[in-house]
C-alpha positions, -999 to +999 in steps of 0.1 A: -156-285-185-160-309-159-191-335-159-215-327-128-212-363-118-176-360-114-180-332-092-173-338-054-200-320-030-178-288-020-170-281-061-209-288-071-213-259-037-196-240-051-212-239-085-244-237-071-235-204-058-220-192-095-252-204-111-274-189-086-262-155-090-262-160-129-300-171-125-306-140-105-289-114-131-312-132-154-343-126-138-335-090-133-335-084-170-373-091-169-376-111-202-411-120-218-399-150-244-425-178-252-415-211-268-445-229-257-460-237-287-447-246-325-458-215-344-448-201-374-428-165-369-442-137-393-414-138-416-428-173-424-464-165-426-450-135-451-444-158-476-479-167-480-489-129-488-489-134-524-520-164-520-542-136-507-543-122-539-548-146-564-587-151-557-600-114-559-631-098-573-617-100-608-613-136-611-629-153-639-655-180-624-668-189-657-657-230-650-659-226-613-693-212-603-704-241-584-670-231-555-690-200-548-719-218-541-731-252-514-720-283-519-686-302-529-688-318-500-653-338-503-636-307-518-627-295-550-610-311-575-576-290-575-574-290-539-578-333-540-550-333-563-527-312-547-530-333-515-533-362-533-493-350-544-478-342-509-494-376-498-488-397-524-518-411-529-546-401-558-580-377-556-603-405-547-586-414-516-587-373-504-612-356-486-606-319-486-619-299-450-622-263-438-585-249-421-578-272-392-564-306-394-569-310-352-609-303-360-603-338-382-591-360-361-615-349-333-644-357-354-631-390-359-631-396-324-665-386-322-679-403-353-657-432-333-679-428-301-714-419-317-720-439-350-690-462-349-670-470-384-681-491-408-713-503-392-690-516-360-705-507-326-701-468-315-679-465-286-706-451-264-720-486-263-687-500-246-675-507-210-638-498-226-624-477-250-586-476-252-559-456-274-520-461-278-501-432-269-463-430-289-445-411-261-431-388-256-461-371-280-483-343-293-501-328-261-532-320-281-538-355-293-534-368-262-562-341-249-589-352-281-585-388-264-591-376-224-617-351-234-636-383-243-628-402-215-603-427-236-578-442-217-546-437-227-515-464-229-483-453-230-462-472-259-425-455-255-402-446-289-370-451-297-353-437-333-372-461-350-405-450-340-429-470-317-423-502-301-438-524-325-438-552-301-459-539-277-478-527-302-487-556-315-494-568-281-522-545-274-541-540-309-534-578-321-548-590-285-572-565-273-603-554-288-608-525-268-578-511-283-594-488-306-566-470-322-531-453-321-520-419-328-490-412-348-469-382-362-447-411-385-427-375-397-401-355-378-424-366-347-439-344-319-417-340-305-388-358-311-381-355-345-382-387-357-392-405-387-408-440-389-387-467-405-402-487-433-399-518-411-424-500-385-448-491-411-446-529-426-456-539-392-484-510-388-496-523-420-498-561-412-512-558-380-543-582-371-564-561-344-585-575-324-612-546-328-623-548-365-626-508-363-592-506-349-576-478-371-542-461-369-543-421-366-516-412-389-510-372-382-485-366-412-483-332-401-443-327-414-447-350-443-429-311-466-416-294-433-377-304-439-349-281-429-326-294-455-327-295-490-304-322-494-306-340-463-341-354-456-363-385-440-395-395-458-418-417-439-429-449-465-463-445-478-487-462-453-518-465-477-503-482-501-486-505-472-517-510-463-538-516-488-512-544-503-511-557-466-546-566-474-557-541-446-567-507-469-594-490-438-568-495-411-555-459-418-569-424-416-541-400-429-543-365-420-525-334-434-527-292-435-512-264-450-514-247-415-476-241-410-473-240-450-488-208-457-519-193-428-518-209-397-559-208-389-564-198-425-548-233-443-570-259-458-568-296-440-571-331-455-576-368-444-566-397-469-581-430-466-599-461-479-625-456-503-648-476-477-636-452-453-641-421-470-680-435-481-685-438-445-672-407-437-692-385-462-724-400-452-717-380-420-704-350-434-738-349-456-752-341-422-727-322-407-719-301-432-731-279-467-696-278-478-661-264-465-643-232-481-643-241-514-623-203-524-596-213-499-592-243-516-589-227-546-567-202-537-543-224-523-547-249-555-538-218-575-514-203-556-495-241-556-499-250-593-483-278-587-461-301-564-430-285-568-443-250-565-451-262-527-417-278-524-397-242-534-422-227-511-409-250-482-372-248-489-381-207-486-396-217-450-366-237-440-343-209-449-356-191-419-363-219-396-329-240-399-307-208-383-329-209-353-325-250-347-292-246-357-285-220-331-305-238-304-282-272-312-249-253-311-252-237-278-264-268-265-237-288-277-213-259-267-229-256-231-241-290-216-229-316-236-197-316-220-218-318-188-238-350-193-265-337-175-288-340-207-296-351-244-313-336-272-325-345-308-311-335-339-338-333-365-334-330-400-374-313-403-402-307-378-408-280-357-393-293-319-363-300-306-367-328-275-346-322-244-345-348-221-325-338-183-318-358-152-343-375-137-367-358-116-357-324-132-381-309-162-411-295-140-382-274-122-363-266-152-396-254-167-407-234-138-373-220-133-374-208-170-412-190-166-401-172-131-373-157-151-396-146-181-395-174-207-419-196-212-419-238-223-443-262-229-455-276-198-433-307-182-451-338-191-471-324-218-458-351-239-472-378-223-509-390-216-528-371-187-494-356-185-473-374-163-440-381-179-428-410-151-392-398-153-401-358-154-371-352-181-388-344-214-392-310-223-402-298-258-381-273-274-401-254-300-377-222-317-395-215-342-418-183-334-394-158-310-369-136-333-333-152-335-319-126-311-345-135-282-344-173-292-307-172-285-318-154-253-340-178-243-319-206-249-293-193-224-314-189-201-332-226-205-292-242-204-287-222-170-316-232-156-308-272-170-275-267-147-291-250-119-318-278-117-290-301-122-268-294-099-293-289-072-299-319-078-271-338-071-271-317-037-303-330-033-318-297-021 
């Protein structure tokens, strides 16, 4: 194949014709695909069937009568422990929540803006509030910080993970920089794990805002596609807490895309300080979480590596579909250089990134013929990506046969959008 750029204006006619017609032929088959969002497929969420049966009516109770009943208010103790495990860290650092690790973080930012932490100043009392923004990034973080009328600060990535740098900059100069959200893990949406250098320097940072803290979204922390081939971020409490700064970090974790998406259990790990502070809202805010889903995911997950042989079960059916997605990538465009792509080793996205000035019409080209993406620029703050070439890739909910359906149709719409383009029509 023959790169676009090397194309002379009569050849890239001429292929604009050829793709136009293939474009057409697709839209007359009248598909209905979505790959907007990263959801677990049904085959994964089967694997979870067995949980729903281990707390039933004939359970014994005798030790456990107080999980039927208010109160608990940090969670019980089997659930502390088994997120103590996947997070490295130990009970008294966990509190256990209801299903939903978003709702977490969003009451953060409130607490942030209504009682402030640790006795600091709530937001609400500011001129200024300001967040950092990893891009490209998770869409709905970036919508917990808007909704609140945080501005956002772009703070671009490369296979590292954040530029520390510029980082520093902001948090160790600014004290209206009030924190920084991070997925350190097979990021959202690039795939990418932190370095240990990066989390070093997140540890030993000197903010400016004594409640600065870092918004650590470890969603992926078990989500690997290989058994033998896998990143692990380094553990940021304990680089924290032997940087001398333990309440810079609230960690935050689910089993939402582990066994019931809407039906997991959710956990934050942080500072003892932090967690003191926290439950003295909670108190308020709540009578207790579900204490039997806690249990029935404690039981169900007796230990560690229970959880571990569940995941390698989950990556059996997701790696085929990133595989498949990779293969007709490399197969179809690379040859092209009219875009890149990530290659993650966990995670639920693939990141695409085209020509300039090409994902909001590679995107819309994709939903008029009947599949949809996330939108263009969802990735970034307010979304506005300034180059308009990310686009999140998410395979993991459409069957294989209609992923590899979709996919054909997103890589002729990638050299549609391309070529037209370069004809600058």
């Amino acid at each position: 194949m023959k790169a676009y750029q090397d194309m002379n204006q009569d050849e890239l006619k001429t292929l604009h014709q050829q793709l136009s017609k293939q474009y057409q032929d697709m839209k007359d088959l009248h598909l209905q695909l979505n790959m907007a969002r990263g959801k677990p497929d049904f085959s994964q969420v089967q694997l979870s069937m067995p949980l729903l049966d281990v707390i039933n009516s004939h359970y014994d109770f005798t030790d456990k009568k107080d999980y039927c009943n208010y109160g608990i208010l940090d969670g019980i103790d089997e659930a502390k422990q088994l997120f103590a495990d996947i997070l490295e860290t130990t009970p008294e650092h966990i509190i256990v929540y209801g299903n939903s690790s978003l709702t977490i973080m969003f009451d953060q930012i409130s607490r942030g803006f209504t009682h402030g932490y640790l006795g600091h100043t709530p937001w609400c009392h500011l001129d200024k509030v300001k967040f950092l923004c990893p891009v490209p990034g998770y869409d709905r973080h970036f919508a917990i910080t808007e909704r609140f009328g945080i501005e956002m600060i772009s703070i671009p990535m490369d296979e590292n993970g954040p530029d520390m740098d510029l980082v520093e900059k902001y948090v160790n100069n600014d004290e209206s920089v009030k924190g920084i959200w991070c997925v350190p893990q097979y990021s959202n949406p690039s795939g990418i794990t932190y370095s240990d250098e990066v989390v070093e320097r997140f540890a030993h940072l000197k903010p400016a805002a004594p409640d600065f803290r870092i918004f650590w979204d470890n969603a992926y922390i078990i989500h690997h596609l290989y058994d033998h081939h896998q990143d692990h971020v380094k553990n940021i409490l304990e680089a924290c807490q032997e940087a001398g700064n333990p309440d810079l970090v609230f960690e935050f974790c689910s089993t939402s895309k582990v066994t019931f998406p809407g039906a997991g259990v959710a956990a934050m790990a942080t500072s003892i300080n932090n967690k003191k502070d926290i439950l003295k809202h909670l108190t308020v805010q709540s009578i207790g979480h579900d204490k039997l889903n806690q249990l029935r995911h404690a039981e169900y997950f007796k230990s560690i590596e229970d959880l571990k042989h569940h995941m390698s079960q989950q990556a059996e059916l997701l790696r085929p579909k990133f595989e498949m997605v990779l293969d007709i990538f490399d197969k179809e465009l690379k040859p092209l250089h009219i875009g890149t792509w990530s290659h993650p080793l966990g995670g639920y996205f693939i990141t695409f990134e085209a020509m300039d000035n090409c994902a909001q019409d590679i995107v819309q080209k994709c939903k008029e013929a009947g599949v949809i993406l996330t939108d263009a620029g969802a990735t970034f703050p307010y979304g506005k990506d300034p180059h308009d070439s990310v686009i999140r890739i998410a395979p993991s909910y459409p069957p294989l046969n209609e992923l590899k359906q979709a996919t054909e149709l997103f890589v002729l719409c990638v050299k549609l959008v391309s070529v037209e383009k370069l004809l600058k029509l």
